[in-house]
N, C-alpha and C positions, 0 to 999 in steps of 0.2 A: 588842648586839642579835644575838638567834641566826637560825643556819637551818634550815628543813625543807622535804623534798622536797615538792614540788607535789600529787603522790601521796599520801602520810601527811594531808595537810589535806586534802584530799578526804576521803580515808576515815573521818577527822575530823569533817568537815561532814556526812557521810552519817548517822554515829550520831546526831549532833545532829537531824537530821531522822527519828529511830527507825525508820531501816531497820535490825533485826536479822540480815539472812540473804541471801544473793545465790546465783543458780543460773548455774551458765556451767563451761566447762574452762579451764583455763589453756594460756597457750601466750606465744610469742617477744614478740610484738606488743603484749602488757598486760601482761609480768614484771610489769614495776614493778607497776604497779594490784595486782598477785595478791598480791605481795611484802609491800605495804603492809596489806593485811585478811589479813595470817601476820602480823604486828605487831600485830593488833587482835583476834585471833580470839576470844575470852572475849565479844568486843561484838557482831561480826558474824560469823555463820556462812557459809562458802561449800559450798555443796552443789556436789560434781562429778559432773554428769551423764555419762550414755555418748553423746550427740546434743544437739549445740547446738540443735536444735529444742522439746526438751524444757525447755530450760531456760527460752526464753519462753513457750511454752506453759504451763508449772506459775505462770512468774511472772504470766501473764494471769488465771490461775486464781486466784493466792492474790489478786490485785487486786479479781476477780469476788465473793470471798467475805468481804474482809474491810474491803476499801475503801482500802485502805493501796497505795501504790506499789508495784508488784511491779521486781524489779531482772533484770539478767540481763546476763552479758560473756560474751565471746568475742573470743576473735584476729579481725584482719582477715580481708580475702579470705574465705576460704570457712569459716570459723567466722560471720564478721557473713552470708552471704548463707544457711546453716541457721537463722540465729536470724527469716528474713522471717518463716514460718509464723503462731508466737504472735504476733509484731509486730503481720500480721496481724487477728490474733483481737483482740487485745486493742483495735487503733484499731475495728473492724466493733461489736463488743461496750461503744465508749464507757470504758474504764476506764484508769487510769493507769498507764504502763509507764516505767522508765527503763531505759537499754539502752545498756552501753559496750561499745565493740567496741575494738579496736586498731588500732594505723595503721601503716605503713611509717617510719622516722626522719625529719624533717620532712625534712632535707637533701637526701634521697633522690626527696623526691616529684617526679614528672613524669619520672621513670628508665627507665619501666618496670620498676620493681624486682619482684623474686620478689614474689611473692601480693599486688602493689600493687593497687587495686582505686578506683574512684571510690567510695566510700562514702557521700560527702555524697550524691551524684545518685543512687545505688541507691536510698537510703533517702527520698528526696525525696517520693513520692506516701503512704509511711506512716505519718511523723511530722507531728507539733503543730510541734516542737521538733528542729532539726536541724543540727547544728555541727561542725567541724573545730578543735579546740584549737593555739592557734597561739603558744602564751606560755604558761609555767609558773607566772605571776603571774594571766593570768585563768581559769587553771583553774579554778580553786572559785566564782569569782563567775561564771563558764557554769554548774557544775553546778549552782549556787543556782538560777539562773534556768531551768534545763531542768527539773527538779524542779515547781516553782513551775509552770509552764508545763504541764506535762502532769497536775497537780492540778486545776487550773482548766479546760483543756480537754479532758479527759476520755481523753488519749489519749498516744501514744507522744514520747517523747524520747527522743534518739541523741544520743550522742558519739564521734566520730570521736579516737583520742588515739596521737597519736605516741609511740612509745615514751619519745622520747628527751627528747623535753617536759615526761613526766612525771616522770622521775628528776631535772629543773630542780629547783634550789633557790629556793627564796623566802622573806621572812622570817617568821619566826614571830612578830611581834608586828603582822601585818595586822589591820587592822579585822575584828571579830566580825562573821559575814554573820549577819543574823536568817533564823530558820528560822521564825519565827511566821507562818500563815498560815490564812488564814480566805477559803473558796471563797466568792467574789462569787457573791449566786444571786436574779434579779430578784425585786421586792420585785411582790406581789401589786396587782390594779388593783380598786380597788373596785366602778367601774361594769361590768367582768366579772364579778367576782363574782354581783351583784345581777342581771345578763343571766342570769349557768348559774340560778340558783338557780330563776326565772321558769321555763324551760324545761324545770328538771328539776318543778318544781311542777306545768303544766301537760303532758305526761306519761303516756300510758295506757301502753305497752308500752317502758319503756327496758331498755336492756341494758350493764353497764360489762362496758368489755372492758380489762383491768389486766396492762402489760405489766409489766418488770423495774422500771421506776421505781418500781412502786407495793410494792415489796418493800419499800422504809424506810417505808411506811407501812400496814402491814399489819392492824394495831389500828386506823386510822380508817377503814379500806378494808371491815373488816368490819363497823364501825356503821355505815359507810353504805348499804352493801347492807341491813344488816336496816329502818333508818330508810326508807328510802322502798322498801322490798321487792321492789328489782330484783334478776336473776340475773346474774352476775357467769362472766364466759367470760375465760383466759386466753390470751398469747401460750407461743412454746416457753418462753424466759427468763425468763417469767415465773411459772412453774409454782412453785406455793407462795406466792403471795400472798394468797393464800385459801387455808385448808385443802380438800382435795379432800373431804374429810367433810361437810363444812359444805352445811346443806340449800339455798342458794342457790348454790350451786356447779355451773356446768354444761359444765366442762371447756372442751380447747381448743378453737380451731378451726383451721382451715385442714386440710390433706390430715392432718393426725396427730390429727385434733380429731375432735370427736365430735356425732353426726347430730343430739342437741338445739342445741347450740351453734349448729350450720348454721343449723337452722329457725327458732330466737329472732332470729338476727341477720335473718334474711329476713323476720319477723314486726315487726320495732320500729319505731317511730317515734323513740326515738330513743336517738344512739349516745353513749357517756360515755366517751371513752377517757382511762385515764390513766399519764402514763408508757410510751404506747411509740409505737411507729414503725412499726406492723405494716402490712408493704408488699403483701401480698394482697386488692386491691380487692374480688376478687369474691367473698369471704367475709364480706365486710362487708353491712350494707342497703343497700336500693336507694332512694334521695330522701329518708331519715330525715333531721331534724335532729343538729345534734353540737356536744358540750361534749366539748373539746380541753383535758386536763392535762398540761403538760410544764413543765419549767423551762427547756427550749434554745425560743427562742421562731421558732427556725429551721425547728423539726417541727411547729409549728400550720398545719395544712390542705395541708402536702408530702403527704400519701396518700390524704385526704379532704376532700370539703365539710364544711367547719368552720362553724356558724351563730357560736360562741362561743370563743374562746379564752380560756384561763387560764395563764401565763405565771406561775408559781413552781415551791418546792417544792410537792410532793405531798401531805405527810402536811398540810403547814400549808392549804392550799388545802383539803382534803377534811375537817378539820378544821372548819372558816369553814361549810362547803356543810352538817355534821350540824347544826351550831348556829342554824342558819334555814331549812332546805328544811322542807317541809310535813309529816311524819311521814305513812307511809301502813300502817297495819294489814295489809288484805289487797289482794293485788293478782289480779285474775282472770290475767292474763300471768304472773304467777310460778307461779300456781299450774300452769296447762298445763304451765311448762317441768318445774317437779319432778317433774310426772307421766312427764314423758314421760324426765326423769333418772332415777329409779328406774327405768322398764323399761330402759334404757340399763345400766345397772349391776347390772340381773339379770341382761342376755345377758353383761358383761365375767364375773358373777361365774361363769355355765355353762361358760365358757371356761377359766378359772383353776383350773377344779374337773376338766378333763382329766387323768387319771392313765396315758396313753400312754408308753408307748416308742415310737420315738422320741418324746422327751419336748419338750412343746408348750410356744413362748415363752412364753406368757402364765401355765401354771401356774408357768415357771420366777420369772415375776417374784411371782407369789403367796409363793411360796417365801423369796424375798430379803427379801420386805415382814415373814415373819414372824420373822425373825431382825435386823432393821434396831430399832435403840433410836431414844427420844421426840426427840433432836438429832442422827439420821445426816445426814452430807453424801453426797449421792449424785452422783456425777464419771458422763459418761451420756456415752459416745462416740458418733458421725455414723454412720447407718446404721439397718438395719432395730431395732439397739439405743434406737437413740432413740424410735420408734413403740412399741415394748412399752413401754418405761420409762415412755411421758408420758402412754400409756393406759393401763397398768394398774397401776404404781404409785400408791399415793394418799400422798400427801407432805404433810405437817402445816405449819403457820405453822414451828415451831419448827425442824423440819428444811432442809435448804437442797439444791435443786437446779440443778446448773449445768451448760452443754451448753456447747458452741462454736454460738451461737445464728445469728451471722449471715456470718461465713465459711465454718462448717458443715464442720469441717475432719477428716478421720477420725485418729486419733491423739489424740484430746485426751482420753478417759478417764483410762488413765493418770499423766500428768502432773498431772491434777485432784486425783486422789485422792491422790498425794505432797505437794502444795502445800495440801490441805486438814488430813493429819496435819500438819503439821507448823505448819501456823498452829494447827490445834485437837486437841493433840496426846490431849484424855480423849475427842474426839467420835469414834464410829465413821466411817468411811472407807470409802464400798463404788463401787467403778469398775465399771459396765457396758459391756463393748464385744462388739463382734464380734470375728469370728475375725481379718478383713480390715483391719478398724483397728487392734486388737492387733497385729498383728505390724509395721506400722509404726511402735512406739515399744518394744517387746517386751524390745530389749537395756536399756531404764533400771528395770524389776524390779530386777534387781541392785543400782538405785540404793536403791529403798526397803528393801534388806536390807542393805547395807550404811550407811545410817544407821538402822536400826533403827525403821521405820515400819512398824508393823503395818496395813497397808492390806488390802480385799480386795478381790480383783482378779475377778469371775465374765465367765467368755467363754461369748458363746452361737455354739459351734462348728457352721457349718453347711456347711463347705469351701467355701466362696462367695462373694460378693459380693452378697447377698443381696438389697439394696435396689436395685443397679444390677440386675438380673434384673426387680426389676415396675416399674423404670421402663420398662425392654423391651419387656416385656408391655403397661404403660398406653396403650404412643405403638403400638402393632400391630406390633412387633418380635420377630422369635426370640432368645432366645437365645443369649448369643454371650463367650467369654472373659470368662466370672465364675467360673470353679469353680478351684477349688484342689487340690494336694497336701495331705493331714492331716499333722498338726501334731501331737503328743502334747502338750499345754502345762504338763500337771500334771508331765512330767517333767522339763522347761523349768524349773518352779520348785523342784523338790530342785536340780536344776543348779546354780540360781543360791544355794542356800542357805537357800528360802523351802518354804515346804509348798504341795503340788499335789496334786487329788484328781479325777480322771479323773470322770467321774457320766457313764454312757450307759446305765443304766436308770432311768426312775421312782422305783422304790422307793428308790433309794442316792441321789437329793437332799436328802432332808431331812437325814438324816444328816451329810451332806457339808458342808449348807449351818451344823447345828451346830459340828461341829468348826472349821468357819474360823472361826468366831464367837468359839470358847472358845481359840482357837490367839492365840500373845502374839508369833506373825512374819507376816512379809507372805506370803499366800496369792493361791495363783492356783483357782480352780471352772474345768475345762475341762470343759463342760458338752454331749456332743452332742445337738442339739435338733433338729426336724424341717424338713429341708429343703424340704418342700412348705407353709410355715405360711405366709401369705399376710399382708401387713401391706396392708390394704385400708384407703384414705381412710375415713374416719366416715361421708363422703358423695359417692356416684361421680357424678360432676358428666358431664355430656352425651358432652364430647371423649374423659375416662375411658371411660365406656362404649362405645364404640366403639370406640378401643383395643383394648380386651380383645378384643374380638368380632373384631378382623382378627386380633388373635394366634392365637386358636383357629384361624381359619379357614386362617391360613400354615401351621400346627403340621398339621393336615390333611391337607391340600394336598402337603407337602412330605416328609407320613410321619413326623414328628418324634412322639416320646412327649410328650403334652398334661404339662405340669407340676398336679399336683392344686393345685385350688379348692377354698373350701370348700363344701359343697353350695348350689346354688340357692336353696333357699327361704332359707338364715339368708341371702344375699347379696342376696336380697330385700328381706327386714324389714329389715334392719339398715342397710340401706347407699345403697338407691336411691332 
């Protein structure tokens, strides 16, 4: 009977589970781990990032996009406490993470040894799944079951691994761990069923509001909207589960959302939500009834009065609901909303159609739309990047949009769009960030040029902190450490190996935005856009407008230069 390292059968047991590729640096604390995927590399690729931040972040990412377990290692101590961030992201955002970090030699622990670290209690409030390997023998039957574990609950697994445990030997003819696994996911209740169906029947003004869940069901999501001829509003994560084309389509809501969405949710009797968790009460109706889709039966009626729960999957649930709800031709409530969608989407399209220098967000995202193919993944960093992106990009079923939705964490562009070539290495790649978030993950470009990911990277450069400024503004604040030193970034990326194209007139975007197109390396678009562009809610809600109204009056008062608005009468129609 032979031996092998503890190590080696992990890495073993990890192909068997078709994890192809792990994001992390190497260091003292995981040798071995690293040592053993240099033994396996043809099976599993190790990406070396420049910020152990990056590495879960991209692994949250490629989780968000492809449903597969994203991976990510790191040395102890302060390699595992870079990696919280994505950890983070990924437990807020629901998806499966596995996450090795490194330990001290077991012998050593409680020494205070160099970069010793409590790791199990660090990581205690982010993990499903959370362990300190204490035996060379149950290594792989923990990793089995952390694995297993953060499949099924939707969320992060940690291992803590002594060095020195995992250079143990064990034997190589242990029992085969099964890697077959099949997500327990409750089976549907038929007397809910027969309840939604009733409710959705009886019915003058509904509205589905279709968070990320309803992304695997995108095809029954849209017969149902046309079968009973409701408008269909998304969350942020959710954007794309309906194409934004589609004549029932009436965007999002909440402060990024848009002033039809507002007024249908204030007009319904009643509410369909499926797949999500959207925690903004007061964007929702007021006394409507509601038919609640989820499959964690934990989120029926935590954000709302629920008359109805439906406790499965989605596509199978909405599936059931086309097959017996009442078919409805025309709806008087649909019809208002599209009216009032189309005027919505003639002011985005006046907007879009600005040919200023300083060049205006919204034509910038026009721009991006027209060089984007029928499957771009678009990677959309926290910031005033995320309000342009979610309002003025229109994103197809086909295409896939993914944000850091509910940690909302600035840096997460980037890392998106590495983790998206490289899981979908023929679909286009396009990161939107600001200036502010880019440059917190800024050094792992390099990463996508030196594995050869043609991502493109467009930064809407505004030397600022953009979106923390109209929070300023909203709450009757001036002002205050948001501006930045410039940045050239286009030259950032010759630096790094990659092509950069500076764009600060008008006219040189388009151009600009073809050549990253036709360009076969990872580009950066350092794009300068107007610092006075205003990403204003869809709909300025009472506490908003008053806000505003003390800012001016401090900005006054105090002699400060007013930051431009955009004129009164479009803040008028559009917004109040």
């Amino acid at each position: 009977m032979g031996k092998v390292k503890a190590s080696e059968a992990v890495v073993k047991l990890l192909e068997n589970w078709g994890i192809d590729h792990i994001y992390g640096i190497p260091g003292d604390s995981i040798d071995s781990m690293v040592e053993a995927l240099r033994k396996e590399e043809s099976k599993i690729k190790f990406y070396t990032v420049r910020h152990e931040e990056v590495a879960s972040l991209a692994a949250a990412a490629y989780s968000k996009l492809t449903g597969k377990i994203g991976v990510s290692l790191a040395i102890g101590g302060p390699g595992a406490i870079h990696l919280l961030n994505g950890m983070y992201d990924a437990k807020m955002d629901h998806v499966p993470m596995l996450v090795l970090v490194g330990h001290i030699p077991a012998r050593l622990t409680g020494t205070d040894y160099f970069q010793e670290v409590d790791t199990v209690e660090l990581f205690k409030d982010v993990a499903v799944y959370n362990k300190k390997i204490t035996s060379a023998e149950s290594f792989p039957v923990v990793v089995n079951q952390a694995i297993r574990t953060a499949y099924q609950e939707r969320g992060v697994a940690v291992l803590s691994i002594p060095d020195d445990i995992a250079m143990g030997e064990i034997s190589d003819n242990a029992p085969q761990l099964s890697t077959v696994f099949e997500k327990k996911v409750p089976g549907l209740v038929q007397n809910d069923l027969n309840n939604a169906v009733a409710l959705i029947n009886s019915a003058s003004n509904p509205v589905i509001l279709a968070g990320v869940g309803a992304k695997n069901a995108k095809k029954e999501l849209r017969a149902f909207s046309e079968r009973i001829s409701a408008p269909v509003a998304v969350t942020l994560p959710g954007k794309g589960a309906i194409s934004d084309d589609h004549p029932n389509f009436i965007g999002n809501i909440g402060k990024i959302g848009t002033k039809p969405a507002y007024e249908a949710m204030k007009n319904s009797d009643l509410l369909i939500m499926i797949g999500t968790d959207y925690p903004y009460a007061a964007y929702l109706p007021e006394g409507a009834k509601c038919v609640q889709i989820d499959i964690d039966p934990i989120k029926i009626g935590k954000r709302y009065s629920v008359t109805v729960g439906v406790v499965g999957d989605a596509a199978e649930a909405i599936a059931y609901l086309n097959d017996h709800v009442t078919p409805v031709n025309e709806r008087p409530f649909l019809k208002t909303c599209q009216s009032k969608m189309a005027t919505w989407w003639k002011w985005m399209d006046e907007d879009q159609e600005k040919k200023q220098t300083p060049i205006a967000p919204e034509a910038l995202m026009s721009a991006i739309e027209s060089i984007s193919e029928d499957d771009t993944i678009y990677s959309v960093d926290v910031g005033t990047s995320t309000v342009w992106s979610t309002r003025y990009l229109k994103v197809s079923e086909k295409q896939d949009f993914i944000v850091s939705a509910w940690l909302g964490t600035m840096g997460c562009g980037l890392p998106g769009a590495i983790a998206a070539k490289q899981a979908f290495p023929d679909r286009q790649a396009i990161a939107i960030s600001g200036d502010g978030a880019f440059a917190m993950v800024m050094q792992d470009f390099v990463t996508a040029v030196h594995y050869k990911l043609p991502i493109i990277v467009v930064i809407l450069n505004n030397k600022q902190l953009a979106f923390i400024k109209y929070e300023q503004q909203s709450a009757g604040q001036l002002k205050y450490a948001v501006d930045f030193g410039d940045i050239d970034y286009a030259k950032f990326a010759e630096a790094c190996g990659g092509k950069g194209f500076r764009v600060e007139k008008y006219d040189d975007l388009q151009p600009a935005l073809e050549q990253a197109k036709a360009s076969n390396v990872p580009v950066i678009l350092d794009v300068v856009v107007d610092v006075d562009a205003a990403p204003l809610p869809g709909k300025i809600v009472m506490d908003e407008a008053k806000g505003y109204a003390r800012f001016t009056a401090k900005s006054i008062a105090e002699n400060h230069k007013l930051e431009k608005m955009p004129p009164m009468k479009t803040v008028v129609r559009r917004f109040l």
